[in-house]
N, C-alpha and C positions, 0 to 999 in steps of 0.2 A: 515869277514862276512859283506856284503851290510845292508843297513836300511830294504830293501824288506827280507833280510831271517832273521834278526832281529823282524820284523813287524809278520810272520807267528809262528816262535818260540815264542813270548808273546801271540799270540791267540791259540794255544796252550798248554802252560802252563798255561794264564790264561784265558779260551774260554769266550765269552759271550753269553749269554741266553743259556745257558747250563743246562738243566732239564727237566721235563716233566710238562706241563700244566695240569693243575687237573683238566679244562673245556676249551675245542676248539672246536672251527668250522673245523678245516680242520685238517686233522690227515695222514697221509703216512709214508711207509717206504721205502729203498731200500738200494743193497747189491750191490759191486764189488765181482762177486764170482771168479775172477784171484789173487785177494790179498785176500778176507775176511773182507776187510771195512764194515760195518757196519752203517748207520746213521737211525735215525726215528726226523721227524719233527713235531710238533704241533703248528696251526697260531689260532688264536684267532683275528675276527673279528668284524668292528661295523663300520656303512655306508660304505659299501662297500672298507674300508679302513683296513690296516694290522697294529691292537695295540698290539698286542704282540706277542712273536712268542718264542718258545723252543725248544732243542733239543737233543738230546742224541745221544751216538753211541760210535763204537771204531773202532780202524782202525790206519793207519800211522799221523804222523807232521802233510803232506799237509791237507787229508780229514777232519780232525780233525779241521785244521785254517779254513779251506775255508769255513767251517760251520757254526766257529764263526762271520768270515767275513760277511758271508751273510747273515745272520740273523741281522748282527748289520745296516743293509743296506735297510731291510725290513719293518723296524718299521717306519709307516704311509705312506706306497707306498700304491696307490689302487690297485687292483686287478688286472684289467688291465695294470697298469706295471710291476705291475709284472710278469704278466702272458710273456712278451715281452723279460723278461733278456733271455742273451743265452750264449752260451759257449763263444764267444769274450768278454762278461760283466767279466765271473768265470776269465778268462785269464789277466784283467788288474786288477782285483779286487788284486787276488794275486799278482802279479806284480814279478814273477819269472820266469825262461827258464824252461817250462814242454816239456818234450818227449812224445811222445805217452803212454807209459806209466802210466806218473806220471798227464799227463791229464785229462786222467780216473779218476784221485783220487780228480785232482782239481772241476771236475765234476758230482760227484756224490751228494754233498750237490742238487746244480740244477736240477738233475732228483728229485731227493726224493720234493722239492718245486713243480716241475711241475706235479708228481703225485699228488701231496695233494690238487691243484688248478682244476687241471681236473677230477679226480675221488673224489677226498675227503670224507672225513667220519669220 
C-alpha cells in the first residue's frame, strides 16, 4: 500500500470535522444515488472567510476521505476560493488513480460544498 492509499485510509478512519454544526451559515446536502453515498456539509462563516466547517454522511473509503480531506483544506479559504476548487483540485487532493466510477465518489464532497455556497441555507 502507497502513502496516498495510506493517507485516505487514516481520513477515514479518523475523518476531520466530522459532525454537524449546531449554528452555520451555509448548510447543503447531496447524494450519488449509483452507490448510495451520502454526504451533508455545514460552513460556518465570518468576513467573508470559511472558520469552520462540518460534516456527516455515509458512503464508501474514498467519499468518506475526500470529505475529510476537503474540509481540512477549507478552513480560512474565502469564499471566492472556494467557490473556484474544482474536480482537478478533488483529483490531486486525493492523490489516487479514480475511474469513472470511483471519481464520482471522489466528487461528491465538491458538489455538496458548491451547493452549500450557491444556494445555501
Amino acid at each position: 500500500m502507497d502513502l496516498y492509499q495510506q493517507n485516505i485510509l487514516d481520513h477515514y478512519h479518523h475523518p476531520k470535522h466530522k459532525g454537524k454544526l449546531p449554528v452555520a451559515d451555509r448548510h447543503n446536502e447531496a447524494a450519488n444515488t449509483l452507490c448510495g453515498d451520502k454526504v451533508e456539509l455545514w460552513i460556518k462563516i465570518d468576513n467573508e472567510k470559511i472558520t469552520t466547517v462540518g460534516w456527516d454522511g455515509e458512503g464508501c473509503v474514498l467519499t468518506q476521505a475526500a470529505c475529510s480531506l476537503l474540509c481540512e483544506k477549507l478552513i480560512n479559504k474565502s469564499i471566492t476560493e472556494a467557490t473556484t476548487l474544482d474536480p482537478q483540485f478533488m483529483q490531486q487532493l486525493v492523490a489516487v488513480p479514480l475511474g469513472p466510477t470511483r471519481l464520482r465518489c471522489a466528487l461528491l464532497p465538491l458538489e455538496v460544498l458548491q451547493k452549500a455556497l450557491k444556494e445555501g441555507r
